[in-house]
C-alpha positions in Angstrom: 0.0 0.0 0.0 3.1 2.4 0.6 4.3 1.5 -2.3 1.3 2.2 -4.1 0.9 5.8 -3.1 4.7 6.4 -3.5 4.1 5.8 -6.9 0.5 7.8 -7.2 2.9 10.9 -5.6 5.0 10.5 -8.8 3.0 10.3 -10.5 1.7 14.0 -9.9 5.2 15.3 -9.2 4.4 16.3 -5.6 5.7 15.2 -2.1 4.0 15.4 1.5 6.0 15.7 4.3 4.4 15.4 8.1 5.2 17.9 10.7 3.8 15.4 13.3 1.3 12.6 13.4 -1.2 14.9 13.8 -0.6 16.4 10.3 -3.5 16.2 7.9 -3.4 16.6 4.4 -6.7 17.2 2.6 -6.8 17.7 -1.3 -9.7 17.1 -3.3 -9.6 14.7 -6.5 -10.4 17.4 -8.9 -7.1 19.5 -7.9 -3.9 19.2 -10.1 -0.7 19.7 -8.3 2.7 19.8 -10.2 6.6 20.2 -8.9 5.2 20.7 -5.3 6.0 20.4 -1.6 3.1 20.2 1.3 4.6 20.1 4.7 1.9 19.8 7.7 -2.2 20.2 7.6 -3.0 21.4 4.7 -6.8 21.4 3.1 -6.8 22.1 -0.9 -10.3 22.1 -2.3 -12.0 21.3 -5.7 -10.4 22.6 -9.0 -7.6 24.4 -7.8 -4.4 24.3 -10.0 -1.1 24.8 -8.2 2.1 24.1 -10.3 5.6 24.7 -11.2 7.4 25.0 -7.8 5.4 25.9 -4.9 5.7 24.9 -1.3 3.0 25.1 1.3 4.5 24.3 4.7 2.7 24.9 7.7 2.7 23.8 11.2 -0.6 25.1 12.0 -2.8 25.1 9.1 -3.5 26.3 5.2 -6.6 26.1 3.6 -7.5 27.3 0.0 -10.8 27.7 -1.4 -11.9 25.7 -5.1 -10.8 26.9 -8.2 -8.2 28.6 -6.9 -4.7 29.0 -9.4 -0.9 29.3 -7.5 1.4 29.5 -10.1 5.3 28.8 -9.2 8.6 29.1 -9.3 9.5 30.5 -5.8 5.4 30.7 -4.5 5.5 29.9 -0.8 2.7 29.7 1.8 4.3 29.5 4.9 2.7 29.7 8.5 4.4 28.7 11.8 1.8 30.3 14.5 -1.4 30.8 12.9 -3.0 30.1 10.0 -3.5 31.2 6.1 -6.5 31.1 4.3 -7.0 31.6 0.4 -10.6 31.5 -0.5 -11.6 30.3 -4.1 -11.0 31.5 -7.8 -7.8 33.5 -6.8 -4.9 33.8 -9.2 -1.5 33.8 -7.0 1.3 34.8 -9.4 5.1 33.1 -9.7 8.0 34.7 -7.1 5.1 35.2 -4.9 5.9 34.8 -0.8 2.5 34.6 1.7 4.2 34.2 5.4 2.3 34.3 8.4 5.2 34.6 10.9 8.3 37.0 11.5 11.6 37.4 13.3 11.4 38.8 17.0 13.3 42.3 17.2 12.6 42.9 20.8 14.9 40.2 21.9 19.2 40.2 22.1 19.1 38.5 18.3 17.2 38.6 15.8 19.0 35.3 14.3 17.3 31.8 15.6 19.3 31.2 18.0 17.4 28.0 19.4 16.6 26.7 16.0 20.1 26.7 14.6 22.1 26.7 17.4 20.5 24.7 21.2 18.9 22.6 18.2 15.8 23.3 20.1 12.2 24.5 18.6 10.5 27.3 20.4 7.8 29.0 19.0 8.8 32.0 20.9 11.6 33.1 18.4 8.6 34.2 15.9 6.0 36.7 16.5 2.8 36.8 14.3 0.2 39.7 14.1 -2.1 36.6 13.4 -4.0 35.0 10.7 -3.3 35.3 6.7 -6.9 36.1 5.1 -7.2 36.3 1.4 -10.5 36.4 0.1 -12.4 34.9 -2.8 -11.2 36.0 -6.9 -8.4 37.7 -5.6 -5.4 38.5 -8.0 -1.7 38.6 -6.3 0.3 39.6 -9.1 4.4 38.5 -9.3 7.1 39.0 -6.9 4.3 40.3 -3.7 5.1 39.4 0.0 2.2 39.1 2.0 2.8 39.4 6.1 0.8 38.2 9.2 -1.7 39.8 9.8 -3.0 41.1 6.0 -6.3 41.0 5.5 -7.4 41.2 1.8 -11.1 41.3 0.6 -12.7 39.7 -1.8 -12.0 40.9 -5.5 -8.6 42.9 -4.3 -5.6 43.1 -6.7 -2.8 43.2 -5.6 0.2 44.8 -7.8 3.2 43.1 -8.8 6.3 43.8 -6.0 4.0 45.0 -3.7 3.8 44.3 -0.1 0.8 43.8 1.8 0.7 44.2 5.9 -2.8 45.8 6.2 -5.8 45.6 5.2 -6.9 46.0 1.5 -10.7 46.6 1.0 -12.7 44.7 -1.1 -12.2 45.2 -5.0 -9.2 47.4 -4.1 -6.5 47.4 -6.6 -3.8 48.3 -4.4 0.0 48.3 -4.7 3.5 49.4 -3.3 5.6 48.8 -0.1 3.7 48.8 1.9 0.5 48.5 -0.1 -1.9 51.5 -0.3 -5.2 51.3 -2.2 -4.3 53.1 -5.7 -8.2 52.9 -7.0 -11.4 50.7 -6.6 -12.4 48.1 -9.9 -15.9 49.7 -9.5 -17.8 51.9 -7.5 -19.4 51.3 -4.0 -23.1 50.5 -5.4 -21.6 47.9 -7.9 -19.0 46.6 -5.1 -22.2 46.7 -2.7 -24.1 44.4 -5.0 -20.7 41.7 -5.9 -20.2 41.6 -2.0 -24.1 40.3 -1.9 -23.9 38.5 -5.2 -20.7 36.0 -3.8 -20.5 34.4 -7.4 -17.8 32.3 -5.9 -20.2 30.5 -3.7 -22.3 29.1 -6.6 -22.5 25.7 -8.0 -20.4 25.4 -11.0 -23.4 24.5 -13.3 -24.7 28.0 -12.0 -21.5 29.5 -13.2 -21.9 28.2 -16.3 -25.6 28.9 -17.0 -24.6 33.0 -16.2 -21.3 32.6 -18.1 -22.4 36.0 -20.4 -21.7 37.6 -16.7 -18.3 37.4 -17.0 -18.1 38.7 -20.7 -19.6 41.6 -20.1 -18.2 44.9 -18.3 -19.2 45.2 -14.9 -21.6 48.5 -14.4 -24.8 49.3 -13.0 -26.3 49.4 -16.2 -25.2 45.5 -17.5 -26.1 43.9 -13.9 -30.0 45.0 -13.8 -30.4 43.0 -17.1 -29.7 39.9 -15.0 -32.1 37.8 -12.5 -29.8 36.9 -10.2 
């Protein structure tokens, strides 16, 4: 039986590695995963595509919504304290880095000492501002570090080599180091209405049946033509 899923790993070009016994790794059968390392509990729903050199390590938890795409080389989702969650239909660019956890600086070294040094773990060298929230159809474009604590609504972009710390509102396009909100995809009445609409929660048949939705452009005008 070891044998067997040895070779079913292979076979999709990605390895699991436990933390613990305790680890869990979820991923549903509908997911391709290619040229990538989960480490720890980690739950990967429906659809979602993750390829070309990504690592998600965690030794508290990752989940990630359906449909979503993470795109290597170089993507890593990485949390030590608390958790990240990606919620579904987000594009996560290559040279992208999502980590929940930091370096102390009130302390005599910033360097892990117990880690590389007592060869001892202690979760004490790392300080997190808490959980990693990404919501649903987000866009993280290339080469973006995302820190504990960020909290990004749903439909946000984030620019390529920006850095997010904060809180980015929902269908925010925002960019920089640190990020800062550079305009809004639509105004508040149409934002108002996607926020109410969550299109990522339906069925995929539903999708399908109200794909001239996501043909059109988005405006007040085009959505009251539609019985939603």
């Amino acid at each position: 039986m070891k044998n067997l899923i040895k070779q079913i790993l292979l076979l999709f070009d990605y390895k699991i590695k436990r933390l613990t016994n305790k680890s869990y790794v979820n991923i549903s059968k509908s997911t391709v995963i290619r040229k990538t390392n989960i480490i720890g509990n980690v739950s990967i729903n429906e659809g979602c595509k993750i390829i070309g050199g990504v690592t998600l390590e965690t030794a508290s938890s990752i989940n990630i919504g359906r449909y979503t795409s993470i795109n290597g080389p170089n993507t890593d989702l990485v949390s030590k304290i608390n958790s990240i969650n990606v919620g579904s239909f987000c594009s996560i660019a290559r040279n992208v880095s999502i980590q929940e956890f930091n370096h102390r600086y009130d302390r005599l070294s910033t360097y892990y000492i117990f880690k590389n040094i007592l060869r001892e773990d202690s979760k004490g060298e790392s300080v997190s501002k808490g959980n990693i929230e990404i919501g649903n159809d987000v866009w993280i474009g290339a080469h973006c570090v995302i820190l504990s604590g960020a909290i990004i609504g749903n439909g946000a972009i984030i620019a390529a080599n920006s850095v997010v710390n904060n809180f980015v509102p929902p269908y925010a396009i925002a960019g920089g180091s640190p990020a800062k909100i550079i305009k809004y995809r639509f105004d508040t009445k149409v934002i108002d209405f996607l926020e109410q609409l969550k299109w990522w929660e339906w069925p995929i048949e539903k999708i399908k049946s109200n794909k001239e939705l996501f043909e059109i452009d988005i405006n007040n005008e085009n959505l009251c033509r539609f019985k939603l």
